[in-house]
C-alpha positions in Angstrom: 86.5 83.5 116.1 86.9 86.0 113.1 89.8 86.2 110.5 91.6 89.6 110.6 92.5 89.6 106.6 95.0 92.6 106.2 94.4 94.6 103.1 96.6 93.1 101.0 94.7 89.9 101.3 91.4 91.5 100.9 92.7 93.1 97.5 94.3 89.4 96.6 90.7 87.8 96.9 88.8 90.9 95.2 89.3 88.7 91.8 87.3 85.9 92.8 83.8 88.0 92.0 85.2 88.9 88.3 85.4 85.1 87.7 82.5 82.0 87.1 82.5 80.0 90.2 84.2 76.8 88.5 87.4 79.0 87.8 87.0 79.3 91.5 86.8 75.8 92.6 89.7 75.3 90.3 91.5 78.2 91.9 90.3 76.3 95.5 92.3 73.2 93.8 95.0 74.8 92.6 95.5 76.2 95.9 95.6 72.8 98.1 98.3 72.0 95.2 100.3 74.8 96.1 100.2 73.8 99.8 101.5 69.9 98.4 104.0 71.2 95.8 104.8 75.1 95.7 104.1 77.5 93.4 103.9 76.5 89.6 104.2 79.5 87.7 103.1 77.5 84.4 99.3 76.8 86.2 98.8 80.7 86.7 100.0 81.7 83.1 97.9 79.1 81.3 94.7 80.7 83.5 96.1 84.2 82.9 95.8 83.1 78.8 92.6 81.7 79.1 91.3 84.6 81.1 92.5 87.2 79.5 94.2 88.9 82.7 97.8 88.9 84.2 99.5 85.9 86.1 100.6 88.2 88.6 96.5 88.5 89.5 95.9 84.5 88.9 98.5 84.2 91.3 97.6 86.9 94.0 94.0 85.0 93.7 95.3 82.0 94.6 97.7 82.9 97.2 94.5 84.8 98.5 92.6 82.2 98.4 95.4 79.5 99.9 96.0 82.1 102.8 92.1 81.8 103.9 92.0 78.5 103.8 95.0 77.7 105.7 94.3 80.3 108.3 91.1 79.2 108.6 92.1 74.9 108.8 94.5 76.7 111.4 92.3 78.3 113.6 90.0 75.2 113.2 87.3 78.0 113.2 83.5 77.1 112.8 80.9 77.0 109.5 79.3 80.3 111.3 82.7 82.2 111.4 84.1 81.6 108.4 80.8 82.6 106.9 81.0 85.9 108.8 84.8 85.8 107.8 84.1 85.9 104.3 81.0 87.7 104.4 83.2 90.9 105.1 84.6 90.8 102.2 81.4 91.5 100.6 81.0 88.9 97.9 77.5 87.5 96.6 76.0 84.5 98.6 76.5 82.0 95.9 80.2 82.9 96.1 79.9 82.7 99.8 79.1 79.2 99.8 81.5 78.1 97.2 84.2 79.4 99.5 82.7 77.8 102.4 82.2 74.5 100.6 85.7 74.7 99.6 86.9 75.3 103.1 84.7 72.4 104.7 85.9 69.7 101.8 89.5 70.9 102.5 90.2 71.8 105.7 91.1 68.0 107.0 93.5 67.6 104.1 94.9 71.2 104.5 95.4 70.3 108.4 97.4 67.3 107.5 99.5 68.8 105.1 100.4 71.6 107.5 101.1 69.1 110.3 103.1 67.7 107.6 105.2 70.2 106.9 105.7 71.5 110.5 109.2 71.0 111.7 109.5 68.2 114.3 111.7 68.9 117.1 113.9 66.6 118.5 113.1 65.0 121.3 114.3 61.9 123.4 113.0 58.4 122.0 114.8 56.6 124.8 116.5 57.5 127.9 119.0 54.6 127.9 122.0 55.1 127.7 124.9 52.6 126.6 128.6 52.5 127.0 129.9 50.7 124.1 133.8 50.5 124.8 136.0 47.5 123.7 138.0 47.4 127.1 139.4 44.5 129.7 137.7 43.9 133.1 140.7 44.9 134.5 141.2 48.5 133.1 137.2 48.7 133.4 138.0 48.1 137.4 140.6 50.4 137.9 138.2 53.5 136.1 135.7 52.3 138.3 138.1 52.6 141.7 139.4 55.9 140.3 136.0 57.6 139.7 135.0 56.4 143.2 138.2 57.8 144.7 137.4 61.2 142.9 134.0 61.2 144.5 135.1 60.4 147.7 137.6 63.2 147.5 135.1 65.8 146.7 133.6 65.0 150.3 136.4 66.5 151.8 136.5 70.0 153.4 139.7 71.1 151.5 138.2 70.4 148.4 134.7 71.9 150.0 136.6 75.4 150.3 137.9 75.1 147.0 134.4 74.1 145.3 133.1 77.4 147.4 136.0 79.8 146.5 135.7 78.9 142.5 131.8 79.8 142.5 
């Protein structure tokens, strides 16, 4: 399975190629951070200063570069794909296999922080259910006999017709 990058993302990553391939690495670092922490606009304006361009770009780079990574940890997609993946985006083969060696050191820990930060959504730990009430045996017999008398009133055909006319 492929990634569809849109434009936009294809643009983001087109600054990896302009830079040596340990900026990248750091940039592949700097990215699983972003996935732990958030955005840090200090890291992208001390790498904008040292290389001479924007943070805006240092920032679009790594957002770039964090959106193929998770997509692919996502998609759990294979060496092969993410090769063909990348190679659309025409970079050179040693860049190729940075990114790729980036993705297969990462993609466990990327998986785990996306599991992580997944909502969870309720469920049941434990169908039992508990009256706690501070009652007497006495009152706690009579609500018994009532509700039984309620039930045994519903069985009757008046209250049949009634039931049917309401619905």
């Amino acid at each position: 399975m492929l990634l569809d990058l849109s434009e936009e993302h294809k643009e983001h990553l087109a600054f990896l190629p302009q830079v040596d391939s340990a900026v990248v690495a750091e940039f592949g670092r700097i990215a699983v951070e972003f996935l732990r922490r958030g955005s840090n606009p200090k890291i992208y304006e001390g790498a904008a200063r040292k290389l001479n361009v924007s943070s805006d770009t240092i920032q679009h780079g790594v957002e770039g570069l964090t959106y193929l990574l998770t997509e692919s940890s996502k998609l759990m997609i294979s060496e092969l794909d993410f090769q063909d993946s990348v190679f659309v985006l025409g970079f050179s083969e040693e860049l190729n296999r940075l990114l790729l060696q980036l993705y297969l050191d990462n993609r466990k820990e990327i998986r785990t922080i996306l599991n992580e930060l997944a909502p969870s959504l309720p469920s049941y730990h434990s169908l039992e259910w508990r009256l706690d009430v501070q009652t007497d045996p006495a009152t706690l017999l009579h609500l018994v006999q009532q509700l039984e008398q309620a039930l045994e009133e519903m069985k009757t055909n008046h209250c049949r017709r009634v039931v049917r006319s309401i619905k």
